[in-house]
C-alpha positions in Angstrom: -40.6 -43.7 -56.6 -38.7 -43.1 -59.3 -40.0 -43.9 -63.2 -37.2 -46.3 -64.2 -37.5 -48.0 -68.1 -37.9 -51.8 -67.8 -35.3 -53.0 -70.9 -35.3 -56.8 -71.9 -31.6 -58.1 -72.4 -33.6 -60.8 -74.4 -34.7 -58.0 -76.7 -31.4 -56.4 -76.8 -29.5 -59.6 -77.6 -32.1 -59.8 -80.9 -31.7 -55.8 -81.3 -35.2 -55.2 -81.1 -35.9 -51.6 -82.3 -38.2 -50.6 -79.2 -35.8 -52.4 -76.8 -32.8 -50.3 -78.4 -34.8 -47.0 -78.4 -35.7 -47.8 -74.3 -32.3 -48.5 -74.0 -30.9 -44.7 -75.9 -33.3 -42.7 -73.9 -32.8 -44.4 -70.5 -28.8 -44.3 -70.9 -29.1 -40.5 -72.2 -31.7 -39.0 -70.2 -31.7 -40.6 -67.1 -28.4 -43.1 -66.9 -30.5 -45.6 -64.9 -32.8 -48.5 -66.1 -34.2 -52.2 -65.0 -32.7 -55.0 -67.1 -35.1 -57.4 -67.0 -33.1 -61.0 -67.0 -36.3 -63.4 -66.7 -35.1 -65.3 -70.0 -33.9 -69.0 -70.0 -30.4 -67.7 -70.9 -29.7 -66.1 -67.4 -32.0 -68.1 -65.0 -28.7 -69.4 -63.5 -27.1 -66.0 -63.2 -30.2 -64.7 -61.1 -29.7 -68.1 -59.0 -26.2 -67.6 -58.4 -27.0 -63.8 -57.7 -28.9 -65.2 -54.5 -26.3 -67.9 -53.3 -23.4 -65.1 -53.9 -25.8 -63.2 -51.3 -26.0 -66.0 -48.5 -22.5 -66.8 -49.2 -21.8 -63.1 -48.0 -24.3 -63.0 -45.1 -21.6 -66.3 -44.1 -18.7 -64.0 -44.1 -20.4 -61.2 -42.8 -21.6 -63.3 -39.5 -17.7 -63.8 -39.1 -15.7 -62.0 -35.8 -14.7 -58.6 -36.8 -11.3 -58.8 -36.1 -11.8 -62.2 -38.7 -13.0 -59.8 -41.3 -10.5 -56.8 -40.5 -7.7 -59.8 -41.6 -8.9 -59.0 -45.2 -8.5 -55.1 -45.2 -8.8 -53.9 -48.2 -7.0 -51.1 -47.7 -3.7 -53.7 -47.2 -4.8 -56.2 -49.9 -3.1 -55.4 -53.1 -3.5 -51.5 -55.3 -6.4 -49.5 -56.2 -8.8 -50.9 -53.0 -10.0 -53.9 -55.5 -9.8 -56.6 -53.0 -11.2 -57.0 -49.6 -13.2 -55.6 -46.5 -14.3 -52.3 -45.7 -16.0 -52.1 -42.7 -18.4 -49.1 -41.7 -17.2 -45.4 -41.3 -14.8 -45.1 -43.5 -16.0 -42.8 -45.6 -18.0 -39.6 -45.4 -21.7 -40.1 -44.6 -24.7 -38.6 -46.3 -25.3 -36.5 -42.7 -23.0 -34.0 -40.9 -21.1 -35.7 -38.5 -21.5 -39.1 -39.3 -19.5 -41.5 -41.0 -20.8 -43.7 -44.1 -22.8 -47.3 -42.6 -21.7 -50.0 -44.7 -19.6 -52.9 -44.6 -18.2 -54.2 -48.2 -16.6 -57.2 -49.7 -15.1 -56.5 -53.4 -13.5 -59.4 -54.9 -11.3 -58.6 -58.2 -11.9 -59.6 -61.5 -8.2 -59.8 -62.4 -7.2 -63.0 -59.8 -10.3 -64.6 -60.4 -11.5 -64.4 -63.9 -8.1 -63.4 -65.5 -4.9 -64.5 -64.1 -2.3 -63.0 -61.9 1.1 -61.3 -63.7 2.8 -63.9 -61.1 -0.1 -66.7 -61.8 -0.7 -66.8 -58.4 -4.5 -66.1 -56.9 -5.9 -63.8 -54.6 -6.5 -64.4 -50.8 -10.4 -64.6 -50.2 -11.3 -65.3 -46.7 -13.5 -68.7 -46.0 -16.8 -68.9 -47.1 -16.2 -66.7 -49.3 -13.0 -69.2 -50.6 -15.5 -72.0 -50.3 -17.4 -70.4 -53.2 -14.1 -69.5 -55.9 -15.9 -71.3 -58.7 -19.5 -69.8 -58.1 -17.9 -66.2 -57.7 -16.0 -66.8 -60.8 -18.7 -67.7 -62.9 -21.0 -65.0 -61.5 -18.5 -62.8 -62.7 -17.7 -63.9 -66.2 -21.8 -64.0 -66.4 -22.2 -60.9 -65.2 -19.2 -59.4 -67.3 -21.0 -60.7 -70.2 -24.3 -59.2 -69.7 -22.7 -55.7 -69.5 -20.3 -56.1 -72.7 -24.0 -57.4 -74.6 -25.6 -54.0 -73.1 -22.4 -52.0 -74.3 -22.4 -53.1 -77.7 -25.8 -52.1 -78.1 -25.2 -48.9 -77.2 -22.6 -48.5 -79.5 -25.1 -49.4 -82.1 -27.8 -46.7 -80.7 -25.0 -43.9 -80.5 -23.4 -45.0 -83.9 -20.2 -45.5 -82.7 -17.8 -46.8 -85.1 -16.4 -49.8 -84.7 -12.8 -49.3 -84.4 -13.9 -47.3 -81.3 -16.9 -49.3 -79.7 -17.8 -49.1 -75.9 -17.3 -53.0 -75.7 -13.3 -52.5 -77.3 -12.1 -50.8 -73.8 -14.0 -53.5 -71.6 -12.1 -56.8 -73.6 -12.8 -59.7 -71.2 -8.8 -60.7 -71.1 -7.4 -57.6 -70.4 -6.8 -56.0 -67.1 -9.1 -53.9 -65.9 -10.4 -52.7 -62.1 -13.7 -54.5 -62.5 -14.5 -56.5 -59.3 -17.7 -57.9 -57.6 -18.8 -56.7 -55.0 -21.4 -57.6 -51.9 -22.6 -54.8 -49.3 -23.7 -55.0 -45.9 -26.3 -51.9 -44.0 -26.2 -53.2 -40.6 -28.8 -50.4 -40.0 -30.2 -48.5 -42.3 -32.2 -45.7 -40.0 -32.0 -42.4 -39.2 -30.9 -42.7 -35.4 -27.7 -44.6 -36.9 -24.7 -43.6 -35.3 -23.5 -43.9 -39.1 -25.3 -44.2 -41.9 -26.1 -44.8 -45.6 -23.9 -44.2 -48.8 -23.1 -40.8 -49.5 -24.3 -39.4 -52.5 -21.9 -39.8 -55.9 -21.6 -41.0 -59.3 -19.8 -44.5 -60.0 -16.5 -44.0 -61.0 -16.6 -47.0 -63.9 -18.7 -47.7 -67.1 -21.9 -50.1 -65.6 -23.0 -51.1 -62.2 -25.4 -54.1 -62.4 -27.1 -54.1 -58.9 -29.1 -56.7 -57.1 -31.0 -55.9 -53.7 -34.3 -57.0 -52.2 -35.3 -53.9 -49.9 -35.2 -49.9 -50.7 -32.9 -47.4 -50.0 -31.3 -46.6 -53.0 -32.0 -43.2 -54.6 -31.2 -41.4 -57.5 -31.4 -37.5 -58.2 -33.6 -37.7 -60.8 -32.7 -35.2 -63.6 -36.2 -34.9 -65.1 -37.5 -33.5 -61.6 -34.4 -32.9 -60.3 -35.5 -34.6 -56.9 -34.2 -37.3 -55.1 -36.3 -40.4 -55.8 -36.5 -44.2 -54.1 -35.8 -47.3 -56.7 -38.1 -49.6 -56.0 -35.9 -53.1 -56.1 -37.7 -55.8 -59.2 -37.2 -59.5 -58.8 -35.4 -60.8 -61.9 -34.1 -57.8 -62.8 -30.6 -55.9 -62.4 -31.0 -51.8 -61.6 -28.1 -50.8 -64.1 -26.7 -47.8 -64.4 -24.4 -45.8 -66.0 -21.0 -44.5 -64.4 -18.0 -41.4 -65.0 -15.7 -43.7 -67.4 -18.6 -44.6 -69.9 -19.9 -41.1 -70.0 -16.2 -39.8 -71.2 -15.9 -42.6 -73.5 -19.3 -41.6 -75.3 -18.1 -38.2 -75.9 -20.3 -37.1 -72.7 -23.4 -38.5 -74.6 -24.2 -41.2 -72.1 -25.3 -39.9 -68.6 -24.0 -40.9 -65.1 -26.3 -40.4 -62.9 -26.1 -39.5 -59.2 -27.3 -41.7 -56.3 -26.8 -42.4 -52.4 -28.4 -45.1 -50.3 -30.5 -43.2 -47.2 -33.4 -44.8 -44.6 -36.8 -45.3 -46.2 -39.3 -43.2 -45.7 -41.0 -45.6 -42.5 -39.6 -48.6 -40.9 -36.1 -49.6 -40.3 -34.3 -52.1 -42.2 -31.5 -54.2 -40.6 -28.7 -56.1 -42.7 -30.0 -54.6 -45.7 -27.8 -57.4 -48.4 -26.9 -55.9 -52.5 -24.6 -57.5 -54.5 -23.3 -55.3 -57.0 -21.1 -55.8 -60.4 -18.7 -53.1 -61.4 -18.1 -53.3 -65.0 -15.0 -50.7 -65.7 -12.7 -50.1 -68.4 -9.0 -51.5 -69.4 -6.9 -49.7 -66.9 -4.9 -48.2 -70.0 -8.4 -47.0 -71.7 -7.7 -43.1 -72.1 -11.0 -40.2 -71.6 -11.3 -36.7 -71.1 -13.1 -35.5 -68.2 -15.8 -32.7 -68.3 -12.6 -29.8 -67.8 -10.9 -31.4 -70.8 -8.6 -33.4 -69.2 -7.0 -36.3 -70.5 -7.3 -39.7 -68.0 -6.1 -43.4 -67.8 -9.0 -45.3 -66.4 -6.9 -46.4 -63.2 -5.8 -43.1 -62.6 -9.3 -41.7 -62.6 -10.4 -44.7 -60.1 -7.6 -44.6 -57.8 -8.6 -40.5 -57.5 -12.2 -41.1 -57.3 -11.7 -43.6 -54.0 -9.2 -41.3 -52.7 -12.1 -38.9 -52.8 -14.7 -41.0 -50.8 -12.2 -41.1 -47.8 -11.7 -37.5 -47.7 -13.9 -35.0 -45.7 -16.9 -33.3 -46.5 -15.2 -30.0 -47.0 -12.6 -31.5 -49.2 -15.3 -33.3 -51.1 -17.4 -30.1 -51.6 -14.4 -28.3 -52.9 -14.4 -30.8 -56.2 -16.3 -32.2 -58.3 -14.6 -36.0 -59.0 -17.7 -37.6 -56.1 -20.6 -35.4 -57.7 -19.7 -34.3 -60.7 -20.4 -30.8 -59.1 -18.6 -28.8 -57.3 -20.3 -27.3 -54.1 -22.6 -30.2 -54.4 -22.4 -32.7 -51.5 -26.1 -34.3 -52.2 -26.5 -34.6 -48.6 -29.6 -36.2 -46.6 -32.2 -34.3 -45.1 -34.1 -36.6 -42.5 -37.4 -34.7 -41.8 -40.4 -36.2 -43.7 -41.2 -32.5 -45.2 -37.6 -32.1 -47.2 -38.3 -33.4 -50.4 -35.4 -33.8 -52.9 -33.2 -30.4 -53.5 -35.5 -27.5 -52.9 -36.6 -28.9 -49.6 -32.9 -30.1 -48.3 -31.7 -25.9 -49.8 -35.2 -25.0 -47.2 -33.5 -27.0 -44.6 -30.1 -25.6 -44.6 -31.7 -22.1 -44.6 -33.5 -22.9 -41.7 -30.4 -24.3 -39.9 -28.7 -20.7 -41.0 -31.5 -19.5 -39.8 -31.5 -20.6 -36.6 -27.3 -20.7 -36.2 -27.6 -16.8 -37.3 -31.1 -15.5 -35.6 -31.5 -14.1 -39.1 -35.4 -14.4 -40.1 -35.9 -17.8 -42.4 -36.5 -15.7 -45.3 -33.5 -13.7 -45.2 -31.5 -17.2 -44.5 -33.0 -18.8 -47.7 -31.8 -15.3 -49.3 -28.3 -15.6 -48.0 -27.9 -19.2 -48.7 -28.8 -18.7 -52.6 -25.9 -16.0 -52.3 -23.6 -17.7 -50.6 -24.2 -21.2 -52.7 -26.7 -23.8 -54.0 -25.6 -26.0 -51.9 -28.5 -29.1 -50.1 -27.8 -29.2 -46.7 -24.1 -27.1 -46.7 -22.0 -29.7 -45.0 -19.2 -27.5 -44.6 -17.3 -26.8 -41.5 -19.4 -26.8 -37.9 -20.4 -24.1 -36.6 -18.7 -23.0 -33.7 -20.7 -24.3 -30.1 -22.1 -21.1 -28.4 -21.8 -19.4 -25.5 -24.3 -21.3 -22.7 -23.4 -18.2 -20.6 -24.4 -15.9 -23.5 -27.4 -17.8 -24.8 -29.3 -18.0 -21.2 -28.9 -13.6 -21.4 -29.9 -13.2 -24.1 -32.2 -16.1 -25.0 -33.5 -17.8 -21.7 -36.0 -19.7 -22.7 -34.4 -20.8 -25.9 -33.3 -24.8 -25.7 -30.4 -26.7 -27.5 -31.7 -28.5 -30.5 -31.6 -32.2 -30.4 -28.9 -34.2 -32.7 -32.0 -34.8 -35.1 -34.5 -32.3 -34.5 -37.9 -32.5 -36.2 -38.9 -29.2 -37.4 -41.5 -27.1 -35.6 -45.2 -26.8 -36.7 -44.1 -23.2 -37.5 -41.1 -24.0 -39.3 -42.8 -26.8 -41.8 -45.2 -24.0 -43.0 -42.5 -21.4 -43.4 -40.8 -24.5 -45.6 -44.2 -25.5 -47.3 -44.9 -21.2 -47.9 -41.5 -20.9 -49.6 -42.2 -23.6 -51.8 -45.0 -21.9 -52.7 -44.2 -18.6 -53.4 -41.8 -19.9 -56.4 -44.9 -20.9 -58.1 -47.1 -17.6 -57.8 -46.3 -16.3 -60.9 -47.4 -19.7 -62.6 -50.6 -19.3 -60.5 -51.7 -15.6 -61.5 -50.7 -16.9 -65.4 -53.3 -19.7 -64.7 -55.5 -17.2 -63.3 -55.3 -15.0 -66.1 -56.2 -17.2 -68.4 -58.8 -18.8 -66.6 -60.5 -15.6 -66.4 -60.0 -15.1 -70.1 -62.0 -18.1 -70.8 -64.8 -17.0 -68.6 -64.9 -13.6 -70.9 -64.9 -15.8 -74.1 -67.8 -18.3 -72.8 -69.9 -15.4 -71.9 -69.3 -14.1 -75.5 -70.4 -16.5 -77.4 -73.2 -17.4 -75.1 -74.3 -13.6 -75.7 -73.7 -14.3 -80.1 -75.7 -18.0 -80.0 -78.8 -16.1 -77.7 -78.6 -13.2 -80.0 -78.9 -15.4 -83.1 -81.4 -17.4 -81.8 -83.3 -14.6 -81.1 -83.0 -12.3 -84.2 -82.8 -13.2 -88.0 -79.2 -12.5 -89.7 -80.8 -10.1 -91.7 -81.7 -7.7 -88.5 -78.3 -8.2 -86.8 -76.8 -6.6 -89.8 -79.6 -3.9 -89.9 -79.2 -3.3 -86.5 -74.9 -3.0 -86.4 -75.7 -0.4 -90.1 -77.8 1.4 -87.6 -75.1 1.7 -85.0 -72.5 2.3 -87.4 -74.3 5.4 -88.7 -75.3 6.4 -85.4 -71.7 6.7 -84.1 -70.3 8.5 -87.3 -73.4 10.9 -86.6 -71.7 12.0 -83.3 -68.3 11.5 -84.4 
């Protein structure tokens, strides 16, 4: 599980020193953190949190063809408004779409009027609910704007240029709320989780009740589980923020995958996306100079597109060659074991030995699990001549007895050198100890005044031969 800091929005509200510290390294170093919003002040945010949540388990029962009436890719600009149902964009395993169904619902149309003053289209029980959704929203809107102005205050931001002055509660932005659906979140899903990426706006304040959610933890650089807390929001930091900080803030990459046992069915989060004005200007880590809306408008356009596409640039990642995907055997353990895996699948596509694969894949790129174009299907004809007792893998194969200790021996060997160090040393210390055991005996046994007789007498001795 990952090692997440627990942050107080009581304490921040009364800029407790500690509570602002928490706040600088968590935002810095990691760019996720708990908010813990137990206080008085938002004991009816967390309550309307959990009747947003039923509210979308109402809409979510509804037909299909119901929900499809609300595409959001035909409601309105920049996919703020509306259903997405699953497979739409890329999973986080080759060949299979993403497995989520979402609802967004617009902060401009709700909280802020219409240029026209007219109000969005939400579909029934969803409609049923306008004030709730609307206050929700403003609280939740508030929260993030009291968590950006104390980062301002950590980073010593003047004021004239605050985090908070892009995010003003009256002007237009592509903030929206939004409440996700995993039908089933399990490896044998036909599609499946939330491919990995970094959020394209300035804070995501997440609710959920059940596991999935991962992060790619950049002190182990391993993937890592984020255990859901009740009363608390997992925040974390997206792109836009971390250009309007000067690149000081960190976004942080994620992806929603199976747990490690057990299935989960309807897997409910409801999520807010705090983002900037849509004129708020940043540069980008290549220097480039964005309006907010243009970078979110590219960054969706970027979930729909293919893997191959996606690997070829970094706006999902913020890597390029990086896809982050998902590796479902129980022995591939964040980055090193999904690079293992892909070697072995090279391995196996190429008949190469798995060492030379792992050799070739570090050549060719650092890529976890290479999801770039399949590999042509072979021969059956060829493949029972030259292979006849070799079988087709399965869709998801579990890896052979042989194959996990190849993975678990490569593993090792990167830490050999570390071992003979330790070795070394340890054998140092042994040298040492026996040393001084030898000087305390020797003492014990003879009077100061003979030890230095007796190393005179040597000293002579050896200049005598000399």
């Amino acid at each position: 599980m990952a090692e997440l800091k627990t942050i107080s929005l009581s304490q921040l509200l009364e800029v407790d020193p500690q509570a602002m510290k928490e706040l600088e390294d968590a935002a810095t170093l990691q760019g996720f953190f708990y908010l813990d919003l137990r206080g008085s002040e938002t004991s009816r945010t967390l309550r309307d949190v959990e009747e947003c949540v039923e509210t979308a388990r109402e809409f979510y029962a509804m037909p299909f063809e119901e929900k499809l009436g609300y595409d959001i890719d035909k409601l309105g600009m920049h996919k703020l408004n509306g259903y997405k149902p699953e497979g739409r964009n890329a999973g986080i395993e080759k060949g299979k779409q993403d497995g989520f169904e979402a609802y967004l619902v617009p902060r401009d149309g709700m909280c802020n009027p219409l240029f026209d003053g007219g109000k969005i289209m939400l579909p029934g029980p969803l409609d049923a609910h306008r004030s709730l959704l609307e206050r929700l929203m403003n609280d939740l809107h508030a929260i993030g704007i009291s968590v950006l102005r104390a980062l301002s205050l950590v980073l010593r931001i003047p004021v004239e240029r605050s985090l908070e002055m892009s995010h003003r509660h009256h002007c237009s932005s592509t903030s929206a709320l939004g409440v996700l659906k995993y039908p089933r979140l399990w490896a044998e899903s036909p599609q499946l989780g939330h491919g990995a990426h970094t959020d394209v706006g300035s804070l995501t304040l997440l609710f959920c009740s059940e596991p999935g959610l991962q992060l790619l933890d950049p002190k182990t650089d391993q993937w890592a589980y984020i255990r859901p807390k009740d009363g608390h929001a997992i925040v974390n930091v997206g792109d836009s923020l971390r250009f309007l900080s000067d690149h000081r803030l960190r976004s942080c990459l994620h992806r929603v995958v199976p747990p490690v046992e057990g299935r989960i069915t309807d897997r409910l989060s409801c999520a807010y996306f705090l983002r900037p004005e849509l004129d708020a200007v940043f540069m980008d880590d290549t220097g480039k100079s964005w309006k907010s809306v243009d970078w979110h408008d590219g960054k969706y356009k970027m979930f729909r597109a293919p893997t191959e596409k996606q690997q070829q640039d970094s706006v999902l990642t913020g890597k390029a060659g990086f896809l982050g995907s998902w590796c479902p055997d129980k022995y591939m353990v964040g980055t090193r074991g999904e690079w293992a895996a892909m070697a072995l699948s090279s391995s196996k596509q190429s008949e190469q030995p798995f060492g030379m694969a792992i050799l070739a894949t570090s050549q060719e790129s650092a890529v976890p699990c290479h999801h770039g174009a399949p590999a042509p299907a072979p021969d059956p004809a060829a493949a029972s001549h030259s292979h006849p007792q070799q079988q087709p893998s399965p869709p998801h194969p579990t890896l052979s007895k042989n194959a996990q200790q190849q993975i678990w021996a490569w593993s090792l060997s990167g830490r050999t050198s570390n071992l003979a160090v330790e070795i070394a040393t340890a054998g140092c210390a042994c040298v040492l100890a026996r040393l001084c055991v030898g000087l305390l005996r020797a003492r014990r046994e003879h009077s100061p005044v003979e030890m230095l007789m007796a190393l005179e007498h040597g000293s002579r001795a050896g200049n005598r031969w000399g």
